[in-house]
C-alpha positions in Angstrom: 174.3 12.3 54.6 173.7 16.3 53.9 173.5 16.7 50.0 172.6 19.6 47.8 169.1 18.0 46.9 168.5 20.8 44.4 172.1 21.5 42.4 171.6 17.1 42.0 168.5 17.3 40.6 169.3 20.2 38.2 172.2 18.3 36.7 170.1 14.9 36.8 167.3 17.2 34.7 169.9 19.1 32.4 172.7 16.5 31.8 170.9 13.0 32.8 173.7 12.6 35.8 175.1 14.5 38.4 177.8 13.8 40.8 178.1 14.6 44.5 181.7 14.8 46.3 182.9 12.4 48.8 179.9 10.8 50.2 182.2 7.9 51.5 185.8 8.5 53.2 188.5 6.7 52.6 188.5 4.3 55.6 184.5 3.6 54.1 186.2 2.9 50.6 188.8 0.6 51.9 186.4 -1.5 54.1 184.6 -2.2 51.0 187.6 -3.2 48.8 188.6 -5.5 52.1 185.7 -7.3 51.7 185.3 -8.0 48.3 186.8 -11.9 48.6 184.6 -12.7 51.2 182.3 -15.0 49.5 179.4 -14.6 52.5 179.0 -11.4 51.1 178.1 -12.1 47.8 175.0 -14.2 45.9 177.2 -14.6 42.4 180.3 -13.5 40.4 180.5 -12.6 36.9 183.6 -12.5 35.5 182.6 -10.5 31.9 184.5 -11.9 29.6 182.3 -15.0 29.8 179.7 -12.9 28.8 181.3 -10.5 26.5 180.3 -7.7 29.1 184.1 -6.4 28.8 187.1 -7.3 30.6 186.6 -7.6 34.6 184.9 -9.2 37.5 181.4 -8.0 39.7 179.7 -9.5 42.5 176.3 -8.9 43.1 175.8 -8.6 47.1 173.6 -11.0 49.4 170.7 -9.7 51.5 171.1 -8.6 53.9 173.3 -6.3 52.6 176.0 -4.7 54.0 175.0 -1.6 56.6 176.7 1.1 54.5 175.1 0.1 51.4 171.8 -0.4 52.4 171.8 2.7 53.9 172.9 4.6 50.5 170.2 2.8 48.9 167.7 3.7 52.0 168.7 7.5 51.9 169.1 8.1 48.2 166.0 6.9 46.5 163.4 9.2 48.0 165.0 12.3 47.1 165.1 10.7 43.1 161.7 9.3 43.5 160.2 13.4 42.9 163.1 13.5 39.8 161.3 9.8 38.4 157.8 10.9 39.3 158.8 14.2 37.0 160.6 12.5 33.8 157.7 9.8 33.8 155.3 12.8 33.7 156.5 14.7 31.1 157.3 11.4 28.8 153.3 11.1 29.5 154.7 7.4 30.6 152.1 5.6 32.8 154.4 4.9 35.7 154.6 6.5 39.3 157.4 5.5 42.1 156.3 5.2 45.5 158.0 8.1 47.7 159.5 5.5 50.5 162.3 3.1 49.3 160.1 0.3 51.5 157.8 0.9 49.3 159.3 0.1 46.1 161.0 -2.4 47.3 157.3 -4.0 48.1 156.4 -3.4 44.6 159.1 -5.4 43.2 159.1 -8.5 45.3 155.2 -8.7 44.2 156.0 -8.3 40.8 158.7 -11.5 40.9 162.1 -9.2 41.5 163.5 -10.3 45.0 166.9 -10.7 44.2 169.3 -7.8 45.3 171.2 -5.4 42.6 173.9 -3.5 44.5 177.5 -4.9 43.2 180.9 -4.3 43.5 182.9 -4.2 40.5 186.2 -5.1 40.0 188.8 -3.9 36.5 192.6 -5.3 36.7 194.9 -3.7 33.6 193.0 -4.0 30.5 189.8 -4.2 31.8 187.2 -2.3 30.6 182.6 -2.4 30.9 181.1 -2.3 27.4 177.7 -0.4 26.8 175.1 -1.3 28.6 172.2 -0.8 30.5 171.1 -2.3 34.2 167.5 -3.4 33.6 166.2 -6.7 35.6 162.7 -7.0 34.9 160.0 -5.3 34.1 159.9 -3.1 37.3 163.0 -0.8 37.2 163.6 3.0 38.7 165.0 5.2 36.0 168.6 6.2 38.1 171.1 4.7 39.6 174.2 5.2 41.5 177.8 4.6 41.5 180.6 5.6 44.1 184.6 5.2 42.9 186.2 3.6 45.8 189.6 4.1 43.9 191.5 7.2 43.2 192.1 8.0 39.4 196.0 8.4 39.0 196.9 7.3 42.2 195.3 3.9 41.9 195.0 3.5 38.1 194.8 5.1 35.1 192.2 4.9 32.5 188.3 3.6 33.6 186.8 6.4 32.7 183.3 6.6 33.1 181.2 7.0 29.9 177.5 7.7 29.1 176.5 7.6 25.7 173.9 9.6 24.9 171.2 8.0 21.8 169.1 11.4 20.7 166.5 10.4 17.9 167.7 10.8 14.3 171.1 12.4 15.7 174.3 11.3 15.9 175.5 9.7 19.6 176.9 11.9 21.8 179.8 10.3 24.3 180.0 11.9 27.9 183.5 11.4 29.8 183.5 11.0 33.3 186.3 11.0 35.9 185.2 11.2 39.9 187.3 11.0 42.4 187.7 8.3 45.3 184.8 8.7 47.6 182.7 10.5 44.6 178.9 9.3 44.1 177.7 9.7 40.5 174.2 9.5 39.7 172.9 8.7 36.3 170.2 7.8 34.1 169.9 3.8 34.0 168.3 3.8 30.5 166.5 7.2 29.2 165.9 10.9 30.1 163.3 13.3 29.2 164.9 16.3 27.1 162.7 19.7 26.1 162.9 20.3 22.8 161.0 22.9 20.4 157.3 20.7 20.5 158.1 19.4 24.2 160.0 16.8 25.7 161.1 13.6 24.1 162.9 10.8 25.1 166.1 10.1 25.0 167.9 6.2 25.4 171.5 6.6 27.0 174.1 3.5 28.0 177.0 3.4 30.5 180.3 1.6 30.4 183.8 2.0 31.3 186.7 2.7 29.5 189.8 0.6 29.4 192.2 0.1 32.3 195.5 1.0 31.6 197.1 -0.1 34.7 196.4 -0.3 38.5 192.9 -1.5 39.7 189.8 0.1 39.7 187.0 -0.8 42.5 183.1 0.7 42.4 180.3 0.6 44.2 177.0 -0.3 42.3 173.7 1.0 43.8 171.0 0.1 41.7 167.2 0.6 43.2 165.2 -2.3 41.8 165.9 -5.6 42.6 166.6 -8.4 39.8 163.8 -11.2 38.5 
């Protein structure tokens, strides 16, 4: 997978996300939709309305996980790790991420998170994700990932993706996002560093999904630590 490491990480510095174009084809995206009732594949369903998460259904995977998505998880993380490494720095936040994916990986399990992350997620008409973040323990890499494996207006309409953005003793600013089937967006999983006149401060941010109007929406979650 050949992506423009730099343009990524200038968006991921600027904007907290940035969002890389067709990194799975269709015959990938429909493979994964395929699979989603097989229950081998899967360690546990939430259906969110139980929880008051929103209006859907996601299955966190099993290890081992499927080829396709650990790979994505394998050939993503060490070109974030330098983008972590960076934010953590200029936050002056005691934390460094190891530069191998093994390697984290190894960190977690010590420290009691050995369950996978990656999910599938599932919205029917109506549904919708409320704010959020994806936090499982104590141990946690600062991005994540999420690929559309449906195509807005062809396959639904509505799900936007949606970032709100907390800055300190401001107002929250509300980022609208609509990739395409195939699309990998890459985002913040719960702050960012942003420069401002003194130096860089932090700033908290949440993801959800806007409501499904019809049609049904499948995604791809590929989140780097594993869960407590």
């Amino acid at each position: 997978m050949h992506l423009d490491w730099p343009t990524l990480t200038e968006s991921l510095n600027n904007n907290g996300y940035a969002i890389a174009s067709k990194i799975l084809n269709d015959e990938d995206c429909a493979q994964l939709i395929s699979q989603y009732h097989d229950h081998a594949l899967y360690r546990k369903t939430v259906i969110m309305e139980r929880h008051d998460f929103g209006l859907g259904e996601y299955k966190y995977f099993s290890y081992p996980l499927p080829e396709i998505v650990q790979a994505l998880r394998e050939s993503i993380y060490p070109n974030l790790a330098p983008v972590a490494n960076n934010w953590m720095r200029v936050l002056n936040i005691d934390v460094q991420y190891p530069a191998g994916f093994e390697d984290f990986m190894e960190n977690c399990h010590i420290g009691g998170q050995s369950r996978p992350t990656p999910l599938i997620l599932k919205y029917e008409q109506g549904g919708y994700n409320a704010l959020h973040q994806d936090l499982y323990g104590d141990i946690y890499f600062p991005m994540q990932a999420v690929i559309f494996l449906s195509e807005p207006g062809v396959d639904h309409e509505g799900g936007e993706f949606v970032l709100i953005e907390q800055r300190p003793r401001a107002q929250s600013k509300a980022i609208v996002l609509k990739p395409r089937k195939g699309d990998m967006l890459i985002f913040t999983t719960n702050f960012r560093p942003v420069k401002g006149i003194k130096g860089y401060y932090r700033v908290n941010m949440k993801h959800g999904v806007s409501e499904v109007t019809c049609g049904d929406r499948y995604t791809l979650g590929i989140i780097f630590h594993d869960a407590a």
